[in-house]
N, CA, C and O atoms as a printed pandas DataFrame, in Angstrom:
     atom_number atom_name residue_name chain_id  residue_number  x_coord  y_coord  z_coord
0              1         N          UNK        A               1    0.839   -1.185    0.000
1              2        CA          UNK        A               1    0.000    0.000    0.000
2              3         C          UNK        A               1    0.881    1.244    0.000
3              4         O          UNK        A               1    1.967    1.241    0.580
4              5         N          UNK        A               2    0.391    2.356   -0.680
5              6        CA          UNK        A               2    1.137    3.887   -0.585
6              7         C          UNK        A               2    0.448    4.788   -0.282
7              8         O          UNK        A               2   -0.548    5.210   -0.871
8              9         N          UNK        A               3    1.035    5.235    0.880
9             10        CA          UNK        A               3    0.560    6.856    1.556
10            11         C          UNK        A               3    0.597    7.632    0.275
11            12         O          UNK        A               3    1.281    7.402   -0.722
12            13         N          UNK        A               4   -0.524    8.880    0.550
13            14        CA          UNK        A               4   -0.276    9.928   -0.353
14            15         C          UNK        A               4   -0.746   11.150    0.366
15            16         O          UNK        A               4   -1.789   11.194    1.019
16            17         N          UNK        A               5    0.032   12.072    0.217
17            18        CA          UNK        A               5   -0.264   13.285    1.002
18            19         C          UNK        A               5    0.216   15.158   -0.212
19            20         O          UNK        A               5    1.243   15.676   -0.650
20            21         N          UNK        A               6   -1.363   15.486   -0.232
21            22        CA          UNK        A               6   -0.725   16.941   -1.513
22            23         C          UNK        A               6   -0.017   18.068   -0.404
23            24         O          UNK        A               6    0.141   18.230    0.806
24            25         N          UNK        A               7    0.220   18.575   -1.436
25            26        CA          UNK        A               7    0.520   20.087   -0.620
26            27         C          UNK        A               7    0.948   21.393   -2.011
27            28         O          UNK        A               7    1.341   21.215   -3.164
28            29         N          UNK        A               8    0.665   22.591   -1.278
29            30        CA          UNK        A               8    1.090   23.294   -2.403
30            31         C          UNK        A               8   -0.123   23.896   -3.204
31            32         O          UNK        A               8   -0.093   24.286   -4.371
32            33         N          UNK        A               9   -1.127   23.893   -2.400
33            34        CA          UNK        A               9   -2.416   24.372   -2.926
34            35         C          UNK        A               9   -2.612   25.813   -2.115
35            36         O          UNK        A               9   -2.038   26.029   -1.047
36            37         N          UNK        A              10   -3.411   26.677   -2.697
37            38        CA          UNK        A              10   -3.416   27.970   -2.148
38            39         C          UNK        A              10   -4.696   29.228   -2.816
39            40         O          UNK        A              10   -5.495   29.003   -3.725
40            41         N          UNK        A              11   -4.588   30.169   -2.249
41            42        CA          UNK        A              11   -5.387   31.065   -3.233
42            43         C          UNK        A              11   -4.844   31.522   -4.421
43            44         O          UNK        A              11   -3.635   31.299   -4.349
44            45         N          UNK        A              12   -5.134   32.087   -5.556
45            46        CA          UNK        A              12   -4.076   32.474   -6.548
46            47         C          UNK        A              12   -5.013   33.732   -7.448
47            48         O          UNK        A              12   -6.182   33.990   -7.162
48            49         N          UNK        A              13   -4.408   34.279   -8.327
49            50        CA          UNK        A              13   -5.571   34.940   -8.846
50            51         C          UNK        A              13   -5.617   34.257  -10.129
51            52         O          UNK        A              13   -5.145   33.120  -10.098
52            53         N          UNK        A              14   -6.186   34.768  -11.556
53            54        CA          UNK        A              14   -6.741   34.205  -12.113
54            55         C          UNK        A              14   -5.035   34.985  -13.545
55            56         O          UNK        A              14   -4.628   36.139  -13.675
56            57         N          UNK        A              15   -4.643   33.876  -14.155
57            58        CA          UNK        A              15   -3.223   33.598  -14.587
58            59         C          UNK        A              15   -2.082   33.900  -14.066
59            60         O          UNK        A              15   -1.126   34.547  -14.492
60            61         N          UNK        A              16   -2.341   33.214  -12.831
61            62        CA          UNK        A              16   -0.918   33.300  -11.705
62            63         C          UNK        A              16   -0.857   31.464  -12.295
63            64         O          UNK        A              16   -1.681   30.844  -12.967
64            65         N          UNK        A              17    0.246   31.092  -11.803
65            66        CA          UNK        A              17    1.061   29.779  -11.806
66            67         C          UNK        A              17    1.065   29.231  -10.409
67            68         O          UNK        A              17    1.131   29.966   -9.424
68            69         N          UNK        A              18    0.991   27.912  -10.344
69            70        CA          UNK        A              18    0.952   27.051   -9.318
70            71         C          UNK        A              18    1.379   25.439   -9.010
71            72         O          UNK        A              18    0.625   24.796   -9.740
72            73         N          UNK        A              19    2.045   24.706   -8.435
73            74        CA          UNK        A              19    2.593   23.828   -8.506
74            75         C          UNK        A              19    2.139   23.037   -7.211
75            76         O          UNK        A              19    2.148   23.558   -6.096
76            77         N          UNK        A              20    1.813   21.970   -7.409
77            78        CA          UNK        A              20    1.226   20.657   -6.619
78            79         C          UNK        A              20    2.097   20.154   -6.731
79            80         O          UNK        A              20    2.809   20.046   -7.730
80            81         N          UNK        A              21    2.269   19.543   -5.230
81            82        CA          UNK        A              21    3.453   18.184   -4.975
82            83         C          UNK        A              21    2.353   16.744   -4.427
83            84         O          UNK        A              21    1.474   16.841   -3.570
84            85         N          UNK        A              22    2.554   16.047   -4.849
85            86        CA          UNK        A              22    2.442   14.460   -3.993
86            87         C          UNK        A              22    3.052   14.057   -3.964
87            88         O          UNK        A              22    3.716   13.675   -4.928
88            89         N          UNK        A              23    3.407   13.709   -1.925
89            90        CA          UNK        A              23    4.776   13.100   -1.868
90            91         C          UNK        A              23    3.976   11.195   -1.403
91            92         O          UNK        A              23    2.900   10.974   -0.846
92            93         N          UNK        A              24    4.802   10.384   -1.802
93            94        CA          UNK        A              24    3.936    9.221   -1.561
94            95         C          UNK        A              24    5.356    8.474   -0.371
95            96         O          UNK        A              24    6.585    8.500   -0.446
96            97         N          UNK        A              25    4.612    8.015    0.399
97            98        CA          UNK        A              25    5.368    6.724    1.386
98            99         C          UNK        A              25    5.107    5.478    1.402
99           100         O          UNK        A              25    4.058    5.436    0.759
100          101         N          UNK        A              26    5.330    4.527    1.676
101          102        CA          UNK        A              26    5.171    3.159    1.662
102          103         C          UNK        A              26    5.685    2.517    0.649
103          104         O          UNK        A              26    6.902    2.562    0.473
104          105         N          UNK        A              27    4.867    1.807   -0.196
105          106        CA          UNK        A              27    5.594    0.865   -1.031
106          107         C          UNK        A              27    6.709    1.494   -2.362
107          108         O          UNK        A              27    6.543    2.642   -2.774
108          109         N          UNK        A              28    7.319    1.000   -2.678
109          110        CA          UNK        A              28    8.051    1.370   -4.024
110          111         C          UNK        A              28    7.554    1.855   -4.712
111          112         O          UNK        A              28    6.950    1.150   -5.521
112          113         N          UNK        A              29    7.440    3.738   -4.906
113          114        CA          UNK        A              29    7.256    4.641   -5.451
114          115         C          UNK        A              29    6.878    4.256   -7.151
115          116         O          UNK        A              29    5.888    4.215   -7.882
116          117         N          UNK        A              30    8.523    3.989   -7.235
117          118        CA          UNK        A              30    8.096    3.234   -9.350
118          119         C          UNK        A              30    7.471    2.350   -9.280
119          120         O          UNK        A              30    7.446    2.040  -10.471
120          121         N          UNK        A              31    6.631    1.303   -8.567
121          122        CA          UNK        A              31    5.719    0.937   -8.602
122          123         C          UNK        A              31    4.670    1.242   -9.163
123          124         O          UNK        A              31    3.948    0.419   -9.727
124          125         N          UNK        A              32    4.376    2.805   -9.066
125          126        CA          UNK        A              32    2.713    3.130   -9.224
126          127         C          UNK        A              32    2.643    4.109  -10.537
127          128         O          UNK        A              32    3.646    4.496  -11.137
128          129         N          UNK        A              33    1.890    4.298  -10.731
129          130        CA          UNK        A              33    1.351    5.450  -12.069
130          131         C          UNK        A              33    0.834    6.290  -11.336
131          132         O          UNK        A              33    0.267    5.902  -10.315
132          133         N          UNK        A              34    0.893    7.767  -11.680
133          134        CA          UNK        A              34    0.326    8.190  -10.499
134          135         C          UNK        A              34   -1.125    9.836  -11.450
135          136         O          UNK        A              34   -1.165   10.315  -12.583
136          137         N          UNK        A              35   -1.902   10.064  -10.292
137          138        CA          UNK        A              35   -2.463   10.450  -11.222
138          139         C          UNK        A              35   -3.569   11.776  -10.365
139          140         O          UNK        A              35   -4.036   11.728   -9.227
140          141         N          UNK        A              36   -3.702   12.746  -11.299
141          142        CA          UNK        A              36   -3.903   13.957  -10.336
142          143         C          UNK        A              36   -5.659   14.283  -11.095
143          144         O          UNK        A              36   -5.836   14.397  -12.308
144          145         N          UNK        A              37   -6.880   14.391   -9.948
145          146        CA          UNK        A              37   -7.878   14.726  -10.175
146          147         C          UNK        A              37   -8.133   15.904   -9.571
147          148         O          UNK        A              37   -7.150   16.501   -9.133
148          149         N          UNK        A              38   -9.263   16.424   -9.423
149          150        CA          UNK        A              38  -10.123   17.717   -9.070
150          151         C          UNK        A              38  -11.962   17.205   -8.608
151          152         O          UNK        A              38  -12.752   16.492   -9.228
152          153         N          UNK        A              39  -12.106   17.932   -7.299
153          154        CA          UNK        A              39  -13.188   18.425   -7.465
154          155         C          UNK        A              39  -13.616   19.072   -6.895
155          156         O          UNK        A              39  -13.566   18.952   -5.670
156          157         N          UNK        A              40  -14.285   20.139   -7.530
157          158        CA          UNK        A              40  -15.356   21.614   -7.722
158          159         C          UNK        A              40  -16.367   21.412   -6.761
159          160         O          UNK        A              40  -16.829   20.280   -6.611
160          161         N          UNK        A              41  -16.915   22.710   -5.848
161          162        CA          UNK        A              41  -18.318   22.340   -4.959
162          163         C          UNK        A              41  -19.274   22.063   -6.137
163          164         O          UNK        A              41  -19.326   22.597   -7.245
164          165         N          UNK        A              42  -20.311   20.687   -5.374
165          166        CA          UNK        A              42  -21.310   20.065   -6.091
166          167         C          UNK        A              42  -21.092   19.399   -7.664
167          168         O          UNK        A              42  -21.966   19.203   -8.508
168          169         N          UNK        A              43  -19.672   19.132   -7.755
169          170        CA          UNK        A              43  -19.396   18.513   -9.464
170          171         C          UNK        A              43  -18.869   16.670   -8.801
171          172         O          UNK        A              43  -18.610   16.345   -7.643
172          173         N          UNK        A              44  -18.871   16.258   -9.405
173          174        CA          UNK        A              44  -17.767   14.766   -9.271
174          175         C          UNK        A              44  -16.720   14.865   -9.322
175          176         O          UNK        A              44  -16.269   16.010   -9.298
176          177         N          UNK        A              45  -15.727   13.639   -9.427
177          178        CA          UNK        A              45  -14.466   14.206   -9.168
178          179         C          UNK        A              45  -13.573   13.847  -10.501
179          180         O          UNK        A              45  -13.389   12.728  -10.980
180          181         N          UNK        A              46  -13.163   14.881  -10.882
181          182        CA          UNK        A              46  -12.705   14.696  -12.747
182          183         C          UNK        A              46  -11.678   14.666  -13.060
183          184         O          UNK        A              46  -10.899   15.526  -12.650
184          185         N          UNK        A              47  -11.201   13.502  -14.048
185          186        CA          UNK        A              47   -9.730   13.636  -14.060
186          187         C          UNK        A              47   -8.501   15.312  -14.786
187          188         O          UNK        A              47   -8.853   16.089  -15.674
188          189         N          UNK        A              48   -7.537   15.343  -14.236
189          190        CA          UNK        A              48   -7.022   16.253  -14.782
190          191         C          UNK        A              48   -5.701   15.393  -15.544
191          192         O          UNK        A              48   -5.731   15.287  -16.770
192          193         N          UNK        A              49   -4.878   14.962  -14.982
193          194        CA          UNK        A              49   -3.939   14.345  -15.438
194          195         C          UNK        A              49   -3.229   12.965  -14.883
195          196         O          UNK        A              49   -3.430   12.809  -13.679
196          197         N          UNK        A              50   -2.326   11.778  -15.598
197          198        CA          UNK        A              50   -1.932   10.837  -15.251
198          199         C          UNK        A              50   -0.462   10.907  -16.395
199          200         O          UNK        A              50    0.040   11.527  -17.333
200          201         N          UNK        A              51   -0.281    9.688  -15.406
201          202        CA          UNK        A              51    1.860    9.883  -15.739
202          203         C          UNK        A              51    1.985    8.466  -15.472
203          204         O          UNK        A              51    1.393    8.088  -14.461
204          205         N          UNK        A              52    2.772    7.371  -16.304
205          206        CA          UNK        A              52    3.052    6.547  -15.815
206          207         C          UNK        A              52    4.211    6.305  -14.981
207          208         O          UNK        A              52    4.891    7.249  -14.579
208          209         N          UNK        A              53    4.512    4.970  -14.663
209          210        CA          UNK        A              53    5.766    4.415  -13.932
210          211         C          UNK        A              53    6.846    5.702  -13.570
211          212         O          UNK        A              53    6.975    6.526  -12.664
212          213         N          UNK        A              54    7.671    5.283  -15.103
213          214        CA          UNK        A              54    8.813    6.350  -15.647
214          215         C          UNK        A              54    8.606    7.150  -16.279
215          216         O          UNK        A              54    9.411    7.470  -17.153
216          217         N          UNK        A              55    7.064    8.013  -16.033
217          218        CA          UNK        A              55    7.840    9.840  -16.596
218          219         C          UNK        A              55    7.282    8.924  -18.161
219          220         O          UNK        A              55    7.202    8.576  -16.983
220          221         N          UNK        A              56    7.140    8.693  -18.584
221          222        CA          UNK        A              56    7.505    8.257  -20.000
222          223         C          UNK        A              56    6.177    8.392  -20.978
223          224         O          UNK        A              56    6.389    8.242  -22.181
224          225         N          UNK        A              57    4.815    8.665  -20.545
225          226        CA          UNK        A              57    3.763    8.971  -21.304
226          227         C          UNK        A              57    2.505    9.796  -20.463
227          228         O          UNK        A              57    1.826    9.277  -19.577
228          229         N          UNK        A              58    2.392   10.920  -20.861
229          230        CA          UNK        A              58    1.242   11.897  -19.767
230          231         C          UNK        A              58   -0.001   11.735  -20.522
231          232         O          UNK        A              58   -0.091   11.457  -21.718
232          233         N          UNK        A              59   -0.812   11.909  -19.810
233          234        CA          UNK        A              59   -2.164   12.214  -20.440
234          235         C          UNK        A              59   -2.672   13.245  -19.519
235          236         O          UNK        A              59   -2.383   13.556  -18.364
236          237         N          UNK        A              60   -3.643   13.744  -20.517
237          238        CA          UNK        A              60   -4.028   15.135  -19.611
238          239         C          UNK        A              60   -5.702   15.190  -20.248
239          240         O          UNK        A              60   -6.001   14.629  -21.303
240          241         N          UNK        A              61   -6.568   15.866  -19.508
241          242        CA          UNK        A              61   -7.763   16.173  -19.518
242          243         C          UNK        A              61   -7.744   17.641  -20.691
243          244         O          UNK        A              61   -7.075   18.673  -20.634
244          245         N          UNK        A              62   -8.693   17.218  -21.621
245          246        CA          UNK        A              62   -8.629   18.397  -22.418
246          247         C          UNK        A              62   -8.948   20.044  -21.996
247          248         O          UNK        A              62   -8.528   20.967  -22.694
248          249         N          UNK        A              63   -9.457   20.178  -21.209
249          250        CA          UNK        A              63   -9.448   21.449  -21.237
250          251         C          UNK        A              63   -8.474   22.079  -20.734
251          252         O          UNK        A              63   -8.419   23.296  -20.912
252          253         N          UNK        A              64   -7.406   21.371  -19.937
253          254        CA          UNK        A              64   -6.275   21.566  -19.161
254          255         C          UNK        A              64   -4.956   21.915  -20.066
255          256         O          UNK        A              64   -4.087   22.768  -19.884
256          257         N          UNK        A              65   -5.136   20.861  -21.202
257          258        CA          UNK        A              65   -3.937   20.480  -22.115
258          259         C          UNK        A              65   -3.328   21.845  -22.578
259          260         O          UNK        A              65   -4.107   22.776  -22.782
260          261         N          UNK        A              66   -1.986   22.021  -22.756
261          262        CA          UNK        A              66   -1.250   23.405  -22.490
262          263         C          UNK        A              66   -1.018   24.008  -21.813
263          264         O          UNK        A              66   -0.115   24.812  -22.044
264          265         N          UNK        A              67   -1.729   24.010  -20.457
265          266        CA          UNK        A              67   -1.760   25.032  -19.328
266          267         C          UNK        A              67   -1.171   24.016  -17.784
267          268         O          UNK        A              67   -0.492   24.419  -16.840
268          269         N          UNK        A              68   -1.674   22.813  -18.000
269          270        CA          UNK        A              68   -0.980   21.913  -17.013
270          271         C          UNK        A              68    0.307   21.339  -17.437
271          272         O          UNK        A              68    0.478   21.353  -18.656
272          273         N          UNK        A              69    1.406   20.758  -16.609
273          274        CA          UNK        A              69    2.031   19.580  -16.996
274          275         C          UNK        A              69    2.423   19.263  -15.381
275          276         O          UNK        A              69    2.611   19.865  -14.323
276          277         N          UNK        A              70    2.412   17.483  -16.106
277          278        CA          UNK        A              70    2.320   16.849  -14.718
278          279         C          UNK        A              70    3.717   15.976  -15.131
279          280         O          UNK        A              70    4.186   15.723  -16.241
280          281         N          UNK        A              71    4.173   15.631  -13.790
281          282        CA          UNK        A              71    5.742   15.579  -13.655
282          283         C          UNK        A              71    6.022   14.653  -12.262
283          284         O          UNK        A              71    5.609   15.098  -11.191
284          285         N          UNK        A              72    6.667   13.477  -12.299
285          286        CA          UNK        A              72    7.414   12.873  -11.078
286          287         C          UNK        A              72    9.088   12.629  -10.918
287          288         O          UNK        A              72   10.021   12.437  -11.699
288          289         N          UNK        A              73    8.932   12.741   -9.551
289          290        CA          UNK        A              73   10.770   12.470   -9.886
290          291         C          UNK        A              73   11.042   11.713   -8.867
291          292         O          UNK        A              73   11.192   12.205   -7.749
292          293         N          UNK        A              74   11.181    9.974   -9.174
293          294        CA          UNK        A              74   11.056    8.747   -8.333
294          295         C          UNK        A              74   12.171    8.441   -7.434
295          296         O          UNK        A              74   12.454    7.569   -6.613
296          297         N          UNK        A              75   12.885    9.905   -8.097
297          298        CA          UNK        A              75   14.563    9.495   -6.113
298          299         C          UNK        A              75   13.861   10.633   -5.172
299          300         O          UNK        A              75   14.332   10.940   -4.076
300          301         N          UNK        A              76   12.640   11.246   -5.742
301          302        CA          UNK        A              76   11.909   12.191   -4.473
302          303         C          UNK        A              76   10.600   11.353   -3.836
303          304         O          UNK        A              76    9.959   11.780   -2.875
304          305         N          UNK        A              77   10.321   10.161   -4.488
305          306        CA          UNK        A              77    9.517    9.788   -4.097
306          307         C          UNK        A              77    8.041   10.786   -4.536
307          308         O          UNK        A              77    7.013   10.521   -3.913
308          309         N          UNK        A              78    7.998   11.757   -5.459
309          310        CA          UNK        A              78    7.127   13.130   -5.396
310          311         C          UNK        A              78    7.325   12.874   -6.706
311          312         O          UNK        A              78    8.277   12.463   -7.369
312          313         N          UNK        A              79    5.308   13.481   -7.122
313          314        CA          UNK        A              79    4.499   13.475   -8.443
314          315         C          UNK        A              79    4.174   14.993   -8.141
315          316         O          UNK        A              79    3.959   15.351   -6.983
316          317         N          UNK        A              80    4.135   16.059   -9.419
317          318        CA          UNK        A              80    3.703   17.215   -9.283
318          319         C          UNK        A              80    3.053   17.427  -10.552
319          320         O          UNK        A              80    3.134   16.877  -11.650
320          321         N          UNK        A              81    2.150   18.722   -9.916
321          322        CA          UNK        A              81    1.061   19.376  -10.938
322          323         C          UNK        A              81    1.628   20.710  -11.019
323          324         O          UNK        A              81    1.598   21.470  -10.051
324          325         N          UNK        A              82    2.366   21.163  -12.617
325          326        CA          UNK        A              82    2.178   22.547  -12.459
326          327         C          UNK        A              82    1.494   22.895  -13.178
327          328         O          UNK        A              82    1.498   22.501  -14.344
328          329         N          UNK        A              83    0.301   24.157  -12.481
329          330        CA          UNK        A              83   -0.599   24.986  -13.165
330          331         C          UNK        A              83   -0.419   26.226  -13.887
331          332         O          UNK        A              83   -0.628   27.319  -13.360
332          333         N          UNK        A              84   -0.062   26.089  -15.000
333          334        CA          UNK        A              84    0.055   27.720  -15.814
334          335         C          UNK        A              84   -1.182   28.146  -16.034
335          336         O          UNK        A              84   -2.138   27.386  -16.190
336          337         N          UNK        A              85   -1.247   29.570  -16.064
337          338        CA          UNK        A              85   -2.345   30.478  -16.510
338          339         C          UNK        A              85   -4.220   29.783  -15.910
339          340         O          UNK        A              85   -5.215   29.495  -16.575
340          341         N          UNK        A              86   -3.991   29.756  -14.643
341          342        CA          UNK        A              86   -4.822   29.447  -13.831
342          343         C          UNK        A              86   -6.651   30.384  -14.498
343          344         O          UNK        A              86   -6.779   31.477  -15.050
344          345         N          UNK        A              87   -7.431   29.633  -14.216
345          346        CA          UNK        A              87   -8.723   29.852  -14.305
346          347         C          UNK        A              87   -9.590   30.259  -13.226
347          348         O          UNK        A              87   -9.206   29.818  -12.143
348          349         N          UNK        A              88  -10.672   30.983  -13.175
349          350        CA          UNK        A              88  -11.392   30.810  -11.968
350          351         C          UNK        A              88  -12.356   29.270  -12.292
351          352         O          UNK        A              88  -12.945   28.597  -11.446
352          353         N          UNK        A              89  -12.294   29.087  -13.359
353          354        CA          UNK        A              89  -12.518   27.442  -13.390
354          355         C          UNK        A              89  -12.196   26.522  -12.759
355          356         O          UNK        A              89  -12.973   25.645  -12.380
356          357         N          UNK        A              90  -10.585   26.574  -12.460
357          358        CA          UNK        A              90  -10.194   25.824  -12.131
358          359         C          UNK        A              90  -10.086   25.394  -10.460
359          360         O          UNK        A              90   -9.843   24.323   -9.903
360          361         N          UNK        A              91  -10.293   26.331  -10.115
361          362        CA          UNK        A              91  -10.547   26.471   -8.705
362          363         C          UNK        A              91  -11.557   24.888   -8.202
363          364         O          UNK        A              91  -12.573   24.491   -8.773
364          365         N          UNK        A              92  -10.949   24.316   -7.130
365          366        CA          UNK        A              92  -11.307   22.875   -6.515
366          367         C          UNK        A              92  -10.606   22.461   -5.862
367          368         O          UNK        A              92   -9.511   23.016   -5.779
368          369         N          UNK        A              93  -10.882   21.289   -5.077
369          370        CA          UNK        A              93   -9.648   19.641   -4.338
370          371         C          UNK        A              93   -9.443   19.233   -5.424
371          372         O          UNK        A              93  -10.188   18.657   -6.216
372          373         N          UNK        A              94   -8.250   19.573   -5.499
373          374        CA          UNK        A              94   -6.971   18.848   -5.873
374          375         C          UNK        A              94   -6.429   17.675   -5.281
375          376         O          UNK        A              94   -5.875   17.723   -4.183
376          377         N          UNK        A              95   -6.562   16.520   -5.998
377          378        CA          UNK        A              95   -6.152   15.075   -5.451
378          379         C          UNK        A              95   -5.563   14.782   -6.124
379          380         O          UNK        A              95   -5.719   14.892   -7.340
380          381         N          UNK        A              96   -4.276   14.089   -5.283
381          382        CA          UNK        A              96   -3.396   12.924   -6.153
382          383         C          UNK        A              96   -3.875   11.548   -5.961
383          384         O          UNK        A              96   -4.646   11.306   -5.032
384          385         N          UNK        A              97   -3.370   10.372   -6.988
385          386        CA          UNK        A              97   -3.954    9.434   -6.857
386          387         C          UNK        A              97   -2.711    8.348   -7.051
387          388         O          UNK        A              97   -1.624    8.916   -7.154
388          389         N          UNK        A              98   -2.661    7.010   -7.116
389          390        CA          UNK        A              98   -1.695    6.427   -7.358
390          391         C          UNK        A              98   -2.061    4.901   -8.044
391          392         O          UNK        A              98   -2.978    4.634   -7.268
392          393         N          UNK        A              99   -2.009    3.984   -8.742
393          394        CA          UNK        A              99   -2.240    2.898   -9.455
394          395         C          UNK        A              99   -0.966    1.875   -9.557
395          396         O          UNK        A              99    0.146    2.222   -9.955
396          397         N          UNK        A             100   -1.384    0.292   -9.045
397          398        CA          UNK        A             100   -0.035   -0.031   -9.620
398          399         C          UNK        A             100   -0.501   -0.713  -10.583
399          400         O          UNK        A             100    0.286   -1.625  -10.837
400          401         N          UNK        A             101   -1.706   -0.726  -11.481
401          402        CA          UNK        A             101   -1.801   -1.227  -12.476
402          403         C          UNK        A             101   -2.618   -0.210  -13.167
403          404         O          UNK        A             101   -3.709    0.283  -12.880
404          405         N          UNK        A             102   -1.672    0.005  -14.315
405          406        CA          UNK        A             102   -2.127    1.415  -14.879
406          407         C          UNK        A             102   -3.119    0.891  -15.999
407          408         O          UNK        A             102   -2.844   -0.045  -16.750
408          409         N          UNK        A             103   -4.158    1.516  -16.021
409          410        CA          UNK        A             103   -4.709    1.397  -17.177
410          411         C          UNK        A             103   -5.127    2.672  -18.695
411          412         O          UNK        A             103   -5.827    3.684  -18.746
412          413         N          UNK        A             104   -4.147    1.823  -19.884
413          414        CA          UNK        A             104   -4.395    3.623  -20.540
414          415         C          UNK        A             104   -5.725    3.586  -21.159
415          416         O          UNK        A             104   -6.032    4.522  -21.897
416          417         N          UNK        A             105   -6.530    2.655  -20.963
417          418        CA          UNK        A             105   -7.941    2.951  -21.933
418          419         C          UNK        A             105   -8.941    3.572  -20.389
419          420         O          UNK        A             105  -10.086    3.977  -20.587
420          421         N          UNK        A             106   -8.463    3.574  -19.211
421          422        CA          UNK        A             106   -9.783    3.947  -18.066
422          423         C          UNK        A             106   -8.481    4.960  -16.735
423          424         O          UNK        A             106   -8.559    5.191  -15.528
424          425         N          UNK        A             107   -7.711    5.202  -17.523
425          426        CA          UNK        A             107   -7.286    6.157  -16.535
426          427         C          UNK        A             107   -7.834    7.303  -16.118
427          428         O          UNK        A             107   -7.523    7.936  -15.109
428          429         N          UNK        A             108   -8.987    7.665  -17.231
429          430        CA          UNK        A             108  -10.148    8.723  -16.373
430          431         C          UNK        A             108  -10.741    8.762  -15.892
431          432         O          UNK        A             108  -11.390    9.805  -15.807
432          433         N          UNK        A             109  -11.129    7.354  -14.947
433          434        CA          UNK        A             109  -12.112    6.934  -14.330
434          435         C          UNK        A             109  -11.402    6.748  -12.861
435          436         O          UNK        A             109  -10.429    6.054  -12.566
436          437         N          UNK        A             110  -12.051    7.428  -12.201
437          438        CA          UNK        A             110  -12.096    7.432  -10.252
438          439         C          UNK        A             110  -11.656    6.301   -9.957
439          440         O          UNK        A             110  -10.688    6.087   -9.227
440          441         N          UNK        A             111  -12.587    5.191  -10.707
441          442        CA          UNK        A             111  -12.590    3.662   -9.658
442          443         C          UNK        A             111  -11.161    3.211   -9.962
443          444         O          UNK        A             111  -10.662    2.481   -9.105
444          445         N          UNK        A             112  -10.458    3.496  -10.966
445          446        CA          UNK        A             112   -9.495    2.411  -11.392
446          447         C          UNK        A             112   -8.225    2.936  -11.038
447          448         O          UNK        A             112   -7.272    2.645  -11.761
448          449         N          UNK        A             113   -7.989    3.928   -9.682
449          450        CA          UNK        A             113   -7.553    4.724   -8.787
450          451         C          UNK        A             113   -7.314    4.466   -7.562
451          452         O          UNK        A             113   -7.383    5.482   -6.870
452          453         N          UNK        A             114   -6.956    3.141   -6.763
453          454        CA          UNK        A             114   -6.876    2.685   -5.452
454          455         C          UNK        A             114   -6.533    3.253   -4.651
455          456         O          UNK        A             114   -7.140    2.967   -3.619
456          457         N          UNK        A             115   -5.415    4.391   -4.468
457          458        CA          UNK        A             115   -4.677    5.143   -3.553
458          459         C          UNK        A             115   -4.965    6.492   -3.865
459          460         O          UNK        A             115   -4.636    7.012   -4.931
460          461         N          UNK        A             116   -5.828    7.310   -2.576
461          462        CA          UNK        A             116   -5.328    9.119   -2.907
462          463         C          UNK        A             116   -5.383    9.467   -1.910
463          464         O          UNK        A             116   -5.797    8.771   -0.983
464          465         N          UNK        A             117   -4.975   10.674   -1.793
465          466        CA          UNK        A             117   -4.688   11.786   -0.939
466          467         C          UNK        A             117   -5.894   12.557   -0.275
467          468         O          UNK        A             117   -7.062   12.296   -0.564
468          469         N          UNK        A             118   -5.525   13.526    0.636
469          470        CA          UNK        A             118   -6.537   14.015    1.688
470          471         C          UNK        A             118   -7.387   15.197    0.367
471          472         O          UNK        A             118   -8.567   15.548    0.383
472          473         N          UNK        A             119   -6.096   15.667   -0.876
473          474        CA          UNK        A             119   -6.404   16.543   -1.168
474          475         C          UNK        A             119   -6.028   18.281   -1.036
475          476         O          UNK        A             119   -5.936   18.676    0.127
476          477         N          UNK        A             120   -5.892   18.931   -1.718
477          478        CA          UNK        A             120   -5.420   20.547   -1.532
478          479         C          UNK        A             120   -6.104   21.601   -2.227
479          480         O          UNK        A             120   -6.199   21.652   -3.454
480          481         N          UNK        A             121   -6.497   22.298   -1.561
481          482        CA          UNK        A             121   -7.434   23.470   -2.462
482          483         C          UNK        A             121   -6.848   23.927   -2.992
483          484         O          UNK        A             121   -5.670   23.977   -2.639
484          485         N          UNK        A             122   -7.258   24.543   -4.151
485          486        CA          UNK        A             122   -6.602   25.372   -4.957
486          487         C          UNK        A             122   -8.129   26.346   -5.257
487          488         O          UNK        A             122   -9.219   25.875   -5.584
488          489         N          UNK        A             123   -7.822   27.680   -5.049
489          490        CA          UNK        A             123   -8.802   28.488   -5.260
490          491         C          UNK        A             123   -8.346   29.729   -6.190
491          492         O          UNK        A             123   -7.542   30.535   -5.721
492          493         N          UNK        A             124   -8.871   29.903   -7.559
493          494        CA          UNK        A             124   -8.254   31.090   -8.342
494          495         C          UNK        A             124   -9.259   32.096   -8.502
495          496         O          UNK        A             124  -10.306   31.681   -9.000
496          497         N          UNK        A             125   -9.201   33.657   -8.125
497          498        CA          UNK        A             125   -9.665   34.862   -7.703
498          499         C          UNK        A             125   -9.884   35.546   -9.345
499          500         O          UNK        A             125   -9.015   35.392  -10.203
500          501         N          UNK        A             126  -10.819   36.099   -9.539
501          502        CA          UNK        A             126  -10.923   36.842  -10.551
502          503         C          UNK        A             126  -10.511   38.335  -10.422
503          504         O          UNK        A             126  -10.601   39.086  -11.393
């Protein structure tokens, strides 16, 4: 099993920059795929982005694409989200997530997501 804990969430205004960390503990880090959602008061919880093993293929949620990139670095044990040119859209919990069996046809789906985090607000100001 792997701990996951965000941090790095905050108020921001609306195209300020922002960077999410998940640092994970327990089992062997390259183990997992790891994978960063959102959710908005009263919405579900939607994917934003996923990364496998090694860094080696991202996927990202379209409306995000250009403005996010998501990034791990497995001698930190730590998966990050950086946010360019922030939205008042975008504003939500911010969750990391973790998989050790990645799947690329349902990585947008919640369930297929075993491990996440408490979560970090991120709130962007108009």
């Amino acid at each position: 099993q792997v701990q996951l804990a965000e941090s790095g969430g905050g108020l921001v205004q609306a195209g300020d920059s922002l960077r999410l960390s998940c640092g994970a503990s327990g089992r062997t880090f390259t183990h997992y795929a790891m994978g960063w959602f959102r959710q908005a008061p009263g919405k579900e919880r939607e994917f934003v982005a996923a990364i496998t093993w090694n860094g080696g293929i991202t996927y990202y949620e379209e409306s995000i694409k250009g403005r996010f990139t998501i990034s791990r670095d497995n001698a930190k044990n730590t998966a990050y989200l950086l946010m360019n040119s922030l939205k008042t859209e975008d504003t939500a919990v911010y969750y990391c997530a973790a998989s050790f069996v990645f799947s690329d046809t349902y990585y947008f789906n919640v369930k297929t997501w075993p491990y996440w985090g408490q979560g970090t607000q991120v709130t962007v100001s108009s």
